[in-house]
KEKE-3310 file (N, C-alpha, C; in steps of 0.2 Angstrom, whole numbers, plus 5000, padded with zeros to 4 digits):
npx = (5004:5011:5019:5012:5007:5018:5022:5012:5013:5027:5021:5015:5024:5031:5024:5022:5034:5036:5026:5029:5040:5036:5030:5039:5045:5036:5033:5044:5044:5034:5039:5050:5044:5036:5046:5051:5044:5038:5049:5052:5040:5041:5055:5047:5038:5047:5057:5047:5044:5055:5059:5048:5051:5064:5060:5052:5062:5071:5063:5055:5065:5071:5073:5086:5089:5082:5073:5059:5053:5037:5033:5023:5012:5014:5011:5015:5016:5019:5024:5019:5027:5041:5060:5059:5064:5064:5068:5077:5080:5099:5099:5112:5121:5134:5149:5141:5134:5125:5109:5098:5083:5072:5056:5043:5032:5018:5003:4990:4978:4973:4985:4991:5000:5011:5015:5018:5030:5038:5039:5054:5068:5081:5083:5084:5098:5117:5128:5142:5139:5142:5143:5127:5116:5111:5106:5099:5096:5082:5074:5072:5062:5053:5044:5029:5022:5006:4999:4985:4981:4988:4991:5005:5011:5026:5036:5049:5066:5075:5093:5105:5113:5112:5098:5084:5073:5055:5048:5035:5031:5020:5015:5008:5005:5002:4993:5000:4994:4983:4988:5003:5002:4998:5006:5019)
npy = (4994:5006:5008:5010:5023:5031:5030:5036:5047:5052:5053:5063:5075:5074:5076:5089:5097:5095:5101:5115:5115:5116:5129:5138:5136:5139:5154:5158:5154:5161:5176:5176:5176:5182:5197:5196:5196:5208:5219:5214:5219:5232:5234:5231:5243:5255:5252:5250:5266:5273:5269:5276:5289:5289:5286:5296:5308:5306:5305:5318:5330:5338:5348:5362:5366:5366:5351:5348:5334:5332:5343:5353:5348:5333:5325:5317:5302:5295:5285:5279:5279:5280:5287:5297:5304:5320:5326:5335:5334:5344:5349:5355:5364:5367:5371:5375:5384:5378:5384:5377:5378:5375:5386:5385:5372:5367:5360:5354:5346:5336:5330:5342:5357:5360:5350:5343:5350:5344:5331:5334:5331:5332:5348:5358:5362:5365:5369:5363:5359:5350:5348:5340:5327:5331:5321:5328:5330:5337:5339:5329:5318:5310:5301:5296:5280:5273:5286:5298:5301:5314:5332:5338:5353:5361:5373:5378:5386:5390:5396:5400:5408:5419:5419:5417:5405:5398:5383:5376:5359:5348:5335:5319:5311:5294:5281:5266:5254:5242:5226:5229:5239:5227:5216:5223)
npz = (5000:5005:4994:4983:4985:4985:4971:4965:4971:4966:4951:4951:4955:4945:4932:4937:4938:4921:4917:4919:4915:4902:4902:4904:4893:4883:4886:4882:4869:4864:4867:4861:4845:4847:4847:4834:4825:4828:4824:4810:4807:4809:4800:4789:4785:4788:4779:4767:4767:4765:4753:4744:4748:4741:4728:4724:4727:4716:4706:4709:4707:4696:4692:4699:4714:4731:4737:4749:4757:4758:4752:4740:4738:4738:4750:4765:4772:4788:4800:4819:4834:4836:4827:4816:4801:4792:4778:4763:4749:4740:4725:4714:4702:4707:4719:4735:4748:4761:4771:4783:4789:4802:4799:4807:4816:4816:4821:4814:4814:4827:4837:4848:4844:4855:4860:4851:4847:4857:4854:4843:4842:4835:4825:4811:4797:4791:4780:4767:4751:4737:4718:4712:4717:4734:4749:4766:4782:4789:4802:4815:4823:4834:4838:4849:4852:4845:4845:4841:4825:4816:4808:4801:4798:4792:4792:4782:4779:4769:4765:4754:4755:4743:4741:4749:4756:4755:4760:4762:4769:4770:4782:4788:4802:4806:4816:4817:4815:4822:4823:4824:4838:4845:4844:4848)
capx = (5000:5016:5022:5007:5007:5024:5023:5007:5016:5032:5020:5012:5028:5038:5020:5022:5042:5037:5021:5032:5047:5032:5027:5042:5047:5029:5035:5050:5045:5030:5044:5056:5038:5035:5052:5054:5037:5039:5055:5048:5033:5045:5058:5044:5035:5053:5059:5041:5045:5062:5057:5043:5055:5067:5056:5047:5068:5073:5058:5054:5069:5073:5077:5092:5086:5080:5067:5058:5048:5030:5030:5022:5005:5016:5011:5020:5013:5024:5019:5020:5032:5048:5063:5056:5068:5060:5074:5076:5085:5098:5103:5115:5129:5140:5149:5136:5133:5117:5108:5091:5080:5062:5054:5038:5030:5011:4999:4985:4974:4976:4990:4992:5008:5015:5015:5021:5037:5041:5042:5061:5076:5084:5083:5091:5105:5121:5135:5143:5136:5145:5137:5124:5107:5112:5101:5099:5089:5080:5070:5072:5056:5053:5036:5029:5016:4999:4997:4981:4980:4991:4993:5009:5013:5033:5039:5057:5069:5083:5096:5112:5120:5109:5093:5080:5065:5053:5047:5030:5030:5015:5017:5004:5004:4996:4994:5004:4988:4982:4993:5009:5002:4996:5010:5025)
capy = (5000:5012:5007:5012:5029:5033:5030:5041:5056:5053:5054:5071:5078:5071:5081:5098:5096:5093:5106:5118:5118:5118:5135:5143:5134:5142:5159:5159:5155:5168:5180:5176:5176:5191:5201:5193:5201:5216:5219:5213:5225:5239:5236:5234:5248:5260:5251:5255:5274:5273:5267:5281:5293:5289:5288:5304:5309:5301:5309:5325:5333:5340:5358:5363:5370:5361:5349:5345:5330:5332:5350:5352:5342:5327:5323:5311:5301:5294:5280:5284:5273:5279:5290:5298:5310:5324:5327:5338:5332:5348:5347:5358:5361:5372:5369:5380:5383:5381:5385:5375:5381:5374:5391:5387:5369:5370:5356:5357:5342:5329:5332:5348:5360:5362:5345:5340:5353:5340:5329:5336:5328:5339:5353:5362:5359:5369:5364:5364:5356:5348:5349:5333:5328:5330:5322:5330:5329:5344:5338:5323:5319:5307:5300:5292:5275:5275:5294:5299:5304:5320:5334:5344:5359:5364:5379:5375:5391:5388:5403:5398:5414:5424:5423:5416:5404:5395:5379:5370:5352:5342:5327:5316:5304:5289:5277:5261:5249:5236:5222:5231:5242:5222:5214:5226)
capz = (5000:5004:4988:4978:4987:4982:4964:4962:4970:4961:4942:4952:4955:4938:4929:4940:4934:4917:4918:4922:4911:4895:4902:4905:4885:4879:4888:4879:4862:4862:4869:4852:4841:4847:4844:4828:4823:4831:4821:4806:4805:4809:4796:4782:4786:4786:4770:4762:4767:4764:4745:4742:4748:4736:4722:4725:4727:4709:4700:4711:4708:4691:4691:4704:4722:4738:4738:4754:4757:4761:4749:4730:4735:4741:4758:4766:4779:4795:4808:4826:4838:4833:4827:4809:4799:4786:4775:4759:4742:4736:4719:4714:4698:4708:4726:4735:4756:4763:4779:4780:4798:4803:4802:4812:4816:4818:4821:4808:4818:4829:4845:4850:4842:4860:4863:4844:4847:4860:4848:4838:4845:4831:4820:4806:4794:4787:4776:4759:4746:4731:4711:4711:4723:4743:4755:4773:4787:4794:4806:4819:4829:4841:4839:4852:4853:4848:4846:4836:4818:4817:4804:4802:4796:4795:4787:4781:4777:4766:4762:4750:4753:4738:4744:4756:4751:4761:4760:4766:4768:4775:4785:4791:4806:4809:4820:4813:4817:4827:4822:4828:4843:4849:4844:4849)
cpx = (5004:5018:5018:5006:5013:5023:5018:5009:5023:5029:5017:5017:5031:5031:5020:5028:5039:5029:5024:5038:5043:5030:5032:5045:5042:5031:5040:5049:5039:5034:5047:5048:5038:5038:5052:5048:5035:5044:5054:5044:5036:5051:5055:5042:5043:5055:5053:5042:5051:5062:5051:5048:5061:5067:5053:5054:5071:5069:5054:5058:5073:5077:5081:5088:5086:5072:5064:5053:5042:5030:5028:5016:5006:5016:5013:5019:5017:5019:5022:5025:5039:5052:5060:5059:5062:5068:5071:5083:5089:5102:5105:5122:5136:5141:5147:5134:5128:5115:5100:5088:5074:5062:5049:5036:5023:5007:4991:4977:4977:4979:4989:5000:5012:5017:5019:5029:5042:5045:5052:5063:5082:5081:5088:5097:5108:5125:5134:5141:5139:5140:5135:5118:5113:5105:5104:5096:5088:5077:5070:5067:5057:5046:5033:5023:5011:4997:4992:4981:4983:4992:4997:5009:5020:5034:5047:5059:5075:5086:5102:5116:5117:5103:5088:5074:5063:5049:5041:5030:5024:5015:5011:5006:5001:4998:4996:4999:4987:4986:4999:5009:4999:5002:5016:5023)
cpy = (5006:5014:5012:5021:5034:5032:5037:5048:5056:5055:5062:5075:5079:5077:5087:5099:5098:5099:5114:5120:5118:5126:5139:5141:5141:5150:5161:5162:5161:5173:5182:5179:5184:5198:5202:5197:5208:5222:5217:5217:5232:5240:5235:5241:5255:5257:5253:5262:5275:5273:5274:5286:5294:5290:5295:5310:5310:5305:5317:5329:5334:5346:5357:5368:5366:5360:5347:5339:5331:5339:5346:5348:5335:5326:5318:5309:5295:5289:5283:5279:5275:5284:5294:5306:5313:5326:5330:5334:5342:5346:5353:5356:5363:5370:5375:5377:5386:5379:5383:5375:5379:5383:5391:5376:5370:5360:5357:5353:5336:5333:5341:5351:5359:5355:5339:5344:5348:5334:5327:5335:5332:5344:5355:5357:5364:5366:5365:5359:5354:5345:5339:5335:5325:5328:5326:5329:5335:5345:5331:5323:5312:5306:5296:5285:5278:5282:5294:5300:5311:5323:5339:5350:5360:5368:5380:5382:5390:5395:5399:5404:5421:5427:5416:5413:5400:5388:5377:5364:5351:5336:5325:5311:5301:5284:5269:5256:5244:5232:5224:5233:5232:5218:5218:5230)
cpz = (5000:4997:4983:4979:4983:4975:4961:4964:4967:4953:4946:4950:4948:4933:4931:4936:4928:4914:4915:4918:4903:4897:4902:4894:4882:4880:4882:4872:4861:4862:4862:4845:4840:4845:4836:4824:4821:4824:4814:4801:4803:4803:4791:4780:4783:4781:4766:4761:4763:4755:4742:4742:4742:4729:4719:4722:4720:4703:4703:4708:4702:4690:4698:4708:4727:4736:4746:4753:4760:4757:4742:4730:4737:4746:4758:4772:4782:4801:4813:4828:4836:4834:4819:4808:4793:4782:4768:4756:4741:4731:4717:4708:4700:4717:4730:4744:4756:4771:4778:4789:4798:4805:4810:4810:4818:4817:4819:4812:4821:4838:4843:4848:4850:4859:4857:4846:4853:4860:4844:4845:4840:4824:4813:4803:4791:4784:4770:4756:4739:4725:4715:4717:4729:4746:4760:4775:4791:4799:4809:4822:4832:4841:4843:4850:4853:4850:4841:4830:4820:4810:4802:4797:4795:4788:4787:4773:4773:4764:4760:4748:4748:4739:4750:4752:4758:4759:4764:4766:4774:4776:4790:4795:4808:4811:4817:4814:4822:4830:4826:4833:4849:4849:4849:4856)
residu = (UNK:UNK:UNK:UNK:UNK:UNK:UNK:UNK:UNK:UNK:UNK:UNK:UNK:UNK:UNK:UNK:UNK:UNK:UNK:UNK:UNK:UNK:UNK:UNK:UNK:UNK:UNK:UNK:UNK:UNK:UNK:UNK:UNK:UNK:UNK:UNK:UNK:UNK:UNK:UNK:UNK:UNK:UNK:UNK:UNK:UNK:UNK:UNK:UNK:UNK:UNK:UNK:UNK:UNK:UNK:UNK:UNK:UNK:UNK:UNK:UNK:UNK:UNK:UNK:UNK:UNK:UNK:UNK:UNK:UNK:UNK:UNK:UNK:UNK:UNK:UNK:UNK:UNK:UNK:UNK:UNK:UNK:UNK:UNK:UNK:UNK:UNK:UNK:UNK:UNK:UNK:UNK:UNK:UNK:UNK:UNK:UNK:UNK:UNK:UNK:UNK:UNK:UNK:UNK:UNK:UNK:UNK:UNK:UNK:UNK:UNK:UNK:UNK:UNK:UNK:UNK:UNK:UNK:UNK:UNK:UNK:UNK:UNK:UNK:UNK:UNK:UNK:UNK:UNK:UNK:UNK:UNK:UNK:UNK:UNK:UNK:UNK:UNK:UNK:UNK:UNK:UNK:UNK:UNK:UNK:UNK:UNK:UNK:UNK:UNK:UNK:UNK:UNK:UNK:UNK:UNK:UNK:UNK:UNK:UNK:UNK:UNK:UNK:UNK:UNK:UNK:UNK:UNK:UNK:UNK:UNK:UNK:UNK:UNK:UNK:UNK:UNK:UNK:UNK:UNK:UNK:UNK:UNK:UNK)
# end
């Protein structure tokens, strides 16, 4: 009768054991699932920008000046959750210094300007310029998770030493979806 006793809490025990290392297994690989997903969604998403931008780059930019991204009718729209550069193409035949300044940032709809300026982690760009197309980056933000549908404004000054132009680009934020804000 002891005997029988002992066998049946050795398969409890040997089943908690064996319970137990499936859960922490199960923990894990969701863990890895998860990353993997995560990291995934996020490099599609910036290589699809990254490819529009380009193109837009590639075929925008004919005549010699500065182009911004998000001016001319081209809005250009931005998930949220991240680090997201606005950059200007300048195409140039002569070596030529230029000063490129957010005049003014304005929030059209959505978050709040104040709360949008909080936003940029950097500004502005200066430096010389050699003949051919120059990317920059004029604007660094910092967008955080699951912010609302947002509508920018920026007013981007460029001066090349002659004269003084202004730029508007429109930049759309939106919330990068379900799938990632559940996932990630």
């Amino acid at each position: 009768m002891i005997n029988k006793k002992t066998g049946a809490m050795e398969m409890s025990i040997g089943t908690i054991v064996t319970i137990a290392l499936l859960m922490v297994v199960l923990v894990m690989g969701m863990y890895l699932i998860r990353t993997i997903m995560c990291s995934g969604i996020t490099l599609t998403e910036e290589i699809s920008e990254s490819v529009k931008n380009e193109v837009k780059g590639l075929f925008g930019v004919d005549n010699y000046g500065v182009r911004c991204m998000g001016e001319s009718g081209h809005e250009i729209t931005l998930g949220d959750g991240g680090r997201r550069q606005i950059v200007c193409i300048i195409n140039t035949d002569t070596q030529t210094d230029y000063k490129l300044r957010i005049k003014n940032i304005e929030s059209l709809r959505g978050v709040p300007t104040n709360t949008v300026r909080n936003w940029i982690l950097d500004e502005g760009w200066n430096g010389a310029v050699s003949p051919g197309q120059t990317t920059v980056t004029v604007l660094l933000l910092d967008i955080p998770k699951e912010v609302s549908d947002t509508n920018l404004k920026i007013e981007i000054e460029e001066d090349n030493g002659l004269n003084k132009k202004t730029h508007i680009s429109y930049i759309d934020i939106k919330h990068v979806g379900t799938l990632n804000s559940a996932i990630c």
